[in-house]
C-alpha positions as CSV (number, residue, x, y, z in Angstrom):
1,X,-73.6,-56.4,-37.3
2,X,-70.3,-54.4,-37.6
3,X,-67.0,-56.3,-36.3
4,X,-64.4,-54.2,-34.2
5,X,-61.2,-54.5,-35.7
6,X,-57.7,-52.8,-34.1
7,X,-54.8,-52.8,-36.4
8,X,-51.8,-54.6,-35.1
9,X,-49.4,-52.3,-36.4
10,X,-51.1,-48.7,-35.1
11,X,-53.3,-49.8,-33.1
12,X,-56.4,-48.0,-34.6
13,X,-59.8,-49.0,-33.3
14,X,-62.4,-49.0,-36.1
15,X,-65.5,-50.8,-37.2
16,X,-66.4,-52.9,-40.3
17,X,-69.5,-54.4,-42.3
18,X,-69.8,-58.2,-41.6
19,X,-69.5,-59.0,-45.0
20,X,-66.0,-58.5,-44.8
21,X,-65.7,-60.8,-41.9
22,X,-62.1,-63.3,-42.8
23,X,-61.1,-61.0,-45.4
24,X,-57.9,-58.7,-45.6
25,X,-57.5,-55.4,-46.6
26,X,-55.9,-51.9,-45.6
27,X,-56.3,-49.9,-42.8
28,X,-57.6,-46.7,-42.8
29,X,-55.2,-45.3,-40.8
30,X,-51.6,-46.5,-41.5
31,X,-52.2,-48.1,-45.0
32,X,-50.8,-51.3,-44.0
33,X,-52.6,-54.8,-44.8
34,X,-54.8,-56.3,-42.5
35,X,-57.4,-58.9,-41.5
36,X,-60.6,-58.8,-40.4
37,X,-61.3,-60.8,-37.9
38,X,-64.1,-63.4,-38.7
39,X,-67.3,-63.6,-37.0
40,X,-66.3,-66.7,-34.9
41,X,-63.0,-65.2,-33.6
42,X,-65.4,-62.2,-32.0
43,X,-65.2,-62.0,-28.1
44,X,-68.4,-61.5,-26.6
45,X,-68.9,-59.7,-23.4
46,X,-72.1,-61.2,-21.9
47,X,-73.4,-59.6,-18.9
48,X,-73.3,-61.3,-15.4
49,X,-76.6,-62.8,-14.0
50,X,-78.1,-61.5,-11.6
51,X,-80.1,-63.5,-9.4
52,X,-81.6,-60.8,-7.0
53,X,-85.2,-60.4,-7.0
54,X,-86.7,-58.9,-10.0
55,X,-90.5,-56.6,-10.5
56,X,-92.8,-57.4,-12.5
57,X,-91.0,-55.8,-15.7
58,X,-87.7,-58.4,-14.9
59,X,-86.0,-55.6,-13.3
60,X,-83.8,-55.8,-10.1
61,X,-85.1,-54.1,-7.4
62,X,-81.8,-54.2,-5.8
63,X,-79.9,-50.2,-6.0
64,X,-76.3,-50.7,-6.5
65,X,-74.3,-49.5,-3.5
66,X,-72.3,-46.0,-5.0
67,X,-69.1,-44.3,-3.4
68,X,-70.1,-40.8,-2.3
69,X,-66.4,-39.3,-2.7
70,X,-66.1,-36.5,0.1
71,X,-65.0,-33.4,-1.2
72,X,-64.1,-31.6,2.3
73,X,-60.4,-30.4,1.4
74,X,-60.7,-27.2,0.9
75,X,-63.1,-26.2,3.5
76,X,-61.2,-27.6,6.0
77,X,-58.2,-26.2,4.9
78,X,-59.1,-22.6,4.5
79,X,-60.3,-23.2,8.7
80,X,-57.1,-24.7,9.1
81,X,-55.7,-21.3,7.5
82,X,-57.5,-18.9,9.6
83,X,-56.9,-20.3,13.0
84,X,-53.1,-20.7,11.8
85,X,-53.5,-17.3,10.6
86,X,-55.2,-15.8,13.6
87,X,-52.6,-17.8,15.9
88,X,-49.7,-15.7,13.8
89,X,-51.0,-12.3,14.6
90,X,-51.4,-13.0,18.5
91,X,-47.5,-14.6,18.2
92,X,-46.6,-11.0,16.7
93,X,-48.6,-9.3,19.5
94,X,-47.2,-10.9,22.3
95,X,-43.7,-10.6,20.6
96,X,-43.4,-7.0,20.2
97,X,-45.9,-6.2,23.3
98,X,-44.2,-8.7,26.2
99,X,-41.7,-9.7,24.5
100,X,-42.7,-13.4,24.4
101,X,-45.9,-15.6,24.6
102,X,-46.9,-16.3,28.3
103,X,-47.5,-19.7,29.3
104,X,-50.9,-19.8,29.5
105,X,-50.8,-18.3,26.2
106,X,-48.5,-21.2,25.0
107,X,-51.2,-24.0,26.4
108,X,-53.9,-22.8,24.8
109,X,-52.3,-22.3,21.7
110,X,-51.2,-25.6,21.5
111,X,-54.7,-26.8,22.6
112,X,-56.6,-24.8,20.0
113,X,-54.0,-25.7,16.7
114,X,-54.6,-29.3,17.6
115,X,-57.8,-29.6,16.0
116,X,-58.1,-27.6,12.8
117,X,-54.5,-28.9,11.5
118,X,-55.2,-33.0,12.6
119,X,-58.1,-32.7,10.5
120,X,-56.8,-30.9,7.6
121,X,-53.9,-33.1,7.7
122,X,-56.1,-36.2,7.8
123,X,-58.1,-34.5,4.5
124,X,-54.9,-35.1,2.7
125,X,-53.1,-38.1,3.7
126,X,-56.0,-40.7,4.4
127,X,-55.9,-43.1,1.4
128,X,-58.2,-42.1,-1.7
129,X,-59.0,-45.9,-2.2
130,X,-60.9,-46.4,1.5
131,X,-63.6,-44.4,2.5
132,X,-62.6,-41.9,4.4
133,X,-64.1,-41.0,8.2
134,X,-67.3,-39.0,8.2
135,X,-69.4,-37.2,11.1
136,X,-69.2,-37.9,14.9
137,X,-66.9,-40.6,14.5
138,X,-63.9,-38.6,12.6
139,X,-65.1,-36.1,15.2
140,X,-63.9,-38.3,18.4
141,X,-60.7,-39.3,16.2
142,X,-59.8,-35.8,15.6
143,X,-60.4,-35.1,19.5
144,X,-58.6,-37.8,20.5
145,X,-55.5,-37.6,18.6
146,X,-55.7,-34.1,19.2
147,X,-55.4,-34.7,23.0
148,X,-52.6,-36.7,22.7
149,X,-50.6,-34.3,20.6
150,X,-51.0,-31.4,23.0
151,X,-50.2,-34.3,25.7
152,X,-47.3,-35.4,24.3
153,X,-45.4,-31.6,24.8
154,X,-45.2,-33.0,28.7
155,X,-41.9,-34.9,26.6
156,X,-40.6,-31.4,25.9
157,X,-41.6,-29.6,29.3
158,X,-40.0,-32.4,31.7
159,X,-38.2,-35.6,30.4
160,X,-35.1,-33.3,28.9
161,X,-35.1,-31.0,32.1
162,X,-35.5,-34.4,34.2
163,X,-32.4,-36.6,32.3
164,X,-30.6,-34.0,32.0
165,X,-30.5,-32.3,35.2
166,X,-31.7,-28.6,33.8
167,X,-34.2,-25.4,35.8
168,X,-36.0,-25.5,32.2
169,X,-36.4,-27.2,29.3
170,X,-35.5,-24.3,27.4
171,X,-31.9,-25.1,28.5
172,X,-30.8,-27.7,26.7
173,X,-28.9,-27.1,23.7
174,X,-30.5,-27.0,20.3
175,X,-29.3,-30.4,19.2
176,X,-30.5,-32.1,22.1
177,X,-33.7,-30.1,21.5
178,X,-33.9,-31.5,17.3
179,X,-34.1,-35.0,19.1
180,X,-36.6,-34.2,21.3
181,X,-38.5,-33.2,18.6
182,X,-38.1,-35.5,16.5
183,X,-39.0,-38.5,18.9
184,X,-42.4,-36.5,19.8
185,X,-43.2,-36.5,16.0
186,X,-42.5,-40.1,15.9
187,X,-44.7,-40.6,18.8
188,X,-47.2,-38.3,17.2
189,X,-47.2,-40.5,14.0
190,X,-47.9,-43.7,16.0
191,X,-51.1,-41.7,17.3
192,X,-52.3,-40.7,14.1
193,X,-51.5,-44.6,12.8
194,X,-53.4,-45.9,15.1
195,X,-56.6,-42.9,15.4
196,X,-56.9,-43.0,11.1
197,X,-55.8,-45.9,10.5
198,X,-53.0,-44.7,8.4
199,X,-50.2,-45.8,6.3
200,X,-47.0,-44.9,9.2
201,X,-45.4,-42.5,6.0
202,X,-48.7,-40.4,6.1
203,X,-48.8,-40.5,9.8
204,X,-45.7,-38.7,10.1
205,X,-46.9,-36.4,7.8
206,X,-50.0,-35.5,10.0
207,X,-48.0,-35.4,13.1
208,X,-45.0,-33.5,11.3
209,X,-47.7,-30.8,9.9
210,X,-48.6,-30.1,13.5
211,X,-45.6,-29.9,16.0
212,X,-43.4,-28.0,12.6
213,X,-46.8,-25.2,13.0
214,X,-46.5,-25.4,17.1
215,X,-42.7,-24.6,17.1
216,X,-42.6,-22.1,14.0
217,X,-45.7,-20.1,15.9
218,X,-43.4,-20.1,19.2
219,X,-40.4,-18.9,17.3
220,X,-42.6,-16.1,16.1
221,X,-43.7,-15.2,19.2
222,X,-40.3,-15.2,20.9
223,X,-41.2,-18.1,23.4
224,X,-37.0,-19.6,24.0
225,X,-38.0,-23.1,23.0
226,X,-33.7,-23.9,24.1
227,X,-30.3,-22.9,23.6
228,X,-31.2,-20.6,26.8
229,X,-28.1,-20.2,29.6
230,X,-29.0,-21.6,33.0
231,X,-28.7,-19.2,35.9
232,X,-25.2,-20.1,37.6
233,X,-25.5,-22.0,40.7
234,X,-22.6,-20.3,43.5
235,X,-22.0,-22.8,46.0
236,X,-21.9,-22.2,49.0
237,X,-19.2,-24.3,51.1
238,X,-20.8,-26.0,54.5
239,X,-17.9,-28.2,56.3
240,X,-21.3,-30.4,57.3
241,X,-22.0,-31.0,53.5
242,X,-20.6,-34.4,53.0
243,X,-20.1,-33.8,49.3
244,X,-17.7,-30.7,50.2
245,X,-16.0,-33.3,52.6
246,X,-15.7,-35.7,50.2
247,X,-14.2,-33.5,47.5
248,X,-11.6,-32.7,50.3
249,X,-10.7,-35.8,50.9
250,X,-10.9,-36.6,47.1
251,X,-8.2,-33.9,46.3
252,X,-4.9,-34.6,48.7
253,X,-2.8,-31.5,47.0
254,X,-6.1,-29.2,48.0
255,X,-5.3,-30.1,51.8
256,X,-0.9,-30.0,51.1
257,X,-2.3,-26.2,50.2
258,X,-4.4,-25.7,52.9
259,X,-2.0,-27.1,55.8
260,X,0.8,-24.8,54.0
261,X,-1.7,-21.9,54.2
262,X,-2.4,-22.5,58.3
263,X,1.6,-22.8,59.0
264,X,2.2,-19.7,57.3
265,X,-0.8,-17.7,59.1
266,X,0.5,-19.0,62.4
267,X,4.3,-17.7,61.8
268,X,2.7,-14.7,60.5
269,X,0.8,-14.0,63.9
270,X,4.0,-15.2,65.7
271,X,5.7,-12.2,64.1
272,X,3.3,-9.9,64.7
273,X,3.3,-11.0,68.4
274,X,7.0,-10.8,68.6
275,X,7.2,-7.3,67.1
276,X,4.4,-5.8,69.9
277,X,5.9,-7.5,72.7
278,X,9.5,-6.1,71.6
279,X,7.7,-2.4,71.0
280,X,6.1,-2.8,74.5
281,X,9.4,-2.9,76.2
């Protein structure tokens, strides 16, 4: 029986007759010396038992359970790429033919992208080593987390326009509008965490993949996502409005002006009167 020998100094894996078991000699490879390893020193890999029920030939009846490794990548990435792509051309034709994407237009395309790019996205950041979601229940996942992502631009639409006292969200300026975002990719992540079962790096990935499309898309098709000027707002001063009575009374040189302004109006009219009267004669 040949003995495997691996030469310390190249590490060159080769076999030799038994009859040189203990003995030294060169190695085929670098020239060096070497021993052979003798027939006691051999490690032997034995099999492990297997106690499961046998036929009548002493075979196991048992099939070994085998990974079936999902190739779905590409598929579901070139449907990703078509409704992204189809999504692009009706940006471009609202852009050039309204001059922006309506609302409704806006809803459903955020409704529609949800789908194809949460399951792409899951295709490439679920974790190689688990096995990864199959049929109607990474259907529901993908639904679900795909209803909370187009649920989660109701952060966009009113909490910036609500804190900070805008018309539209599309007001605020486009810092306050890269922290909006941000948070609503975060809370996106935490979705896709908790729907996948994900790593919280490869859920921000997933949730990142989709808002980044939403808001590119929107750009494209000339939706003002913020940095927009509010309309002015002219007020109109009511001497009921308690908030115009209190800035009165809040501002002691505006009434030193006004009581100024009233004595000079009444010596004006008493000039006036003076000047008629004197004609008159």
């Amino acid at each position: 029986m040949p003995i495997q020998v691996t030469c310390p100094n190249c590490l060159k894996r080769f076999q030799v007759s038994d009859k040189f078991a203990g003995k030294q000699g060169p190695c085929p490879a670098c020239k060096k010396t070497i021993r052979v390893p003798d027939a006691s020193e051999a490690v032997t890999i034995h099999a492990p038992e297997d106690d499961g029920p046998k036929d009548s030939k002493g075979q196991s009846v048992l099939k070994p359970i085998t990974r079936k490794d999902r190739d779905f990548t590409r598929r579901h990435l070139y449907i990703a790429a078509g409704v992204v792509l189809g999504m692009l051309f009706l940006a471009l034709g609202f852009r050039f033919a309204m001059g922006g994407a309506p609302l409704w237009a806006q809803i459903i395309g955020v409704l529609l992208l949800a789908p194809p790019v949460v399951r792409t996205g899951y295709s490439f950041v679920h974790d190689a080593e688990l096995e990864p979601y199959a049929g109607v229940e990474l259907r529901n996942r993908v639904l679900i987390c795909s209803a909370v992502y187009a649920a989660i631009w109701l952060v966009y639409a009113f909490v910036p326009a609500y804190v900070l006292e805008l018309d539209h969200a599309n007001e605020m300026s486009w810092t306050t509008a890269g922290i909006v975002f941000s948070v609503m990719i975060l809370i996106g992540a935490a979705v896709s965490v908790g729907a996948f079962e994900l790593e919280f790096v490869s859920g921000l990935a997933q949730s990142g993949l989709y808002f980044v499309t939403v808001i590119l898309l929107a750009l494209i098709a000339g939706v003002s996502l913020a940095g927009q000027p509010g309309a002015r707002r002219e007020l109109d001063p009511d001497w009921e409005d308690e908030e115009f009575v209190d800035d009165l009374v809040q501002s002691p040189s505006s009434m030193k002006l006004t009581g100024v302004a009233e004595l000079a109006s009444i010596d004006r009219i008493g000039q006036l009167t003076g000047t008629v009267q004197g004609s008159s004669v």
